[in-house]
N, C-alpha and C positions, 0 to 999 in steps of 0.2 A: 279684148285680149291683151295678157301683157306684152309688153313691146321690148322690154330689156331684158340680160339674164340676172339682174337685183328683181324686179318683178315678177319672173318667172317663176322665181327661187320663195318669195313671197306667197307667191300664189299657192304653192306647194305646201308650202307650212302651214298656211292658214287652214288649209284643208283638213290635216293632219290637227292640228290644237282643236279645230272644232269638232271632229268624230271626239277626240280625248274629252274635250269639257261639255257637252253630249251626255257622253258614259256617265260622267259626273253626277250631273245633274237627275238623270234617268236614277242612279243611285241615294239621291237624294231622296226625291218622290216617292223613290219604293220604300226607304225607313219612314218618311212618314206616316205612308200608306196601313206598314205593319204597325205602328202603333194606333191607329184609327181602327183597323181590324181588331185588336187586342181590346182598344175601348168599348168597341159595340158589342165583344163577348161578353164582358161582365163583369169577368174575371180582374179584378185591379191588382192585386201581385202580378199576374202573368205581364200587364200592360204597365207595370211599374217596370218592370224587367226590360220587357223589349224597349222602351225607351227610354232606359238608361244604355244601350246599345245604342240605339238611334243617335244618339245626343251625340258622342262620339265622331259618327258619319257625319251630322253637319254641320260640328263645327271644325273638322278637316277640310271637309267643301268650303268653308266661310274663310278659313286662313290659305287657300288658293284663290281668292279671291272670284269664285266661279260665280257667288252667291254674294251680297253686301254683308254685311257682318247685321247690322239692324234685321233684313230679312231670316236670317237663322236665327237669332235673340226672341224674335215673333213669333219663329215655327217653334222654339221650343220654350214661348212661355202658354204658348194657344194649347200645346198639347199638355203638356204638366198643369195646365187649369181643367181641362177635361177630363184627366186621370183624377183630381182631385174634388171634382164633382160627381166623381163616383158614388153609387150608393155604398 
């Protein structure tokens, strides 16, 4: 436990930034998710669409540093090669 009130004070925030970058990340997963759903539909407009929204989300995530900037460049060149092996 912490033993000073600079520790205590610490302890409190950290708690608080980790629910925060949590939500983050939880919002990440879900735009990638909706693009992966849109690819197995079929449909390649619809899944052009939702991720060029997605793209958006993370790379906001990537400029808060929640995410490395390399691992968002990967989610969205993994998914814009998928969309693009569409039939």
């Amino acid at each position: 436990m912490a033993n000073s009130a600079q520790a205590r004070k610490r302890a409190r925030q950290a708690v608080k930034q980790n629910a925060h970058n949590s939500s983050l990340r939880s919002e990440l997963r879900t735009a990638v998710k909706k693009v992966l759903k849109a690819i197995e539909g079929g449909d390649k407009a619809a899944a052009q669409a939702v991720y060029q929204s997605s793209i958006s989300t993370v790379d906001s995530i990537a400029d808060k540093k929640i995410i490395h900037k390399n691992k968002a460049a990967r989610h969205k060149s993994r998914l814009s090669a998928a969309i693009k092996a569409m039939a």
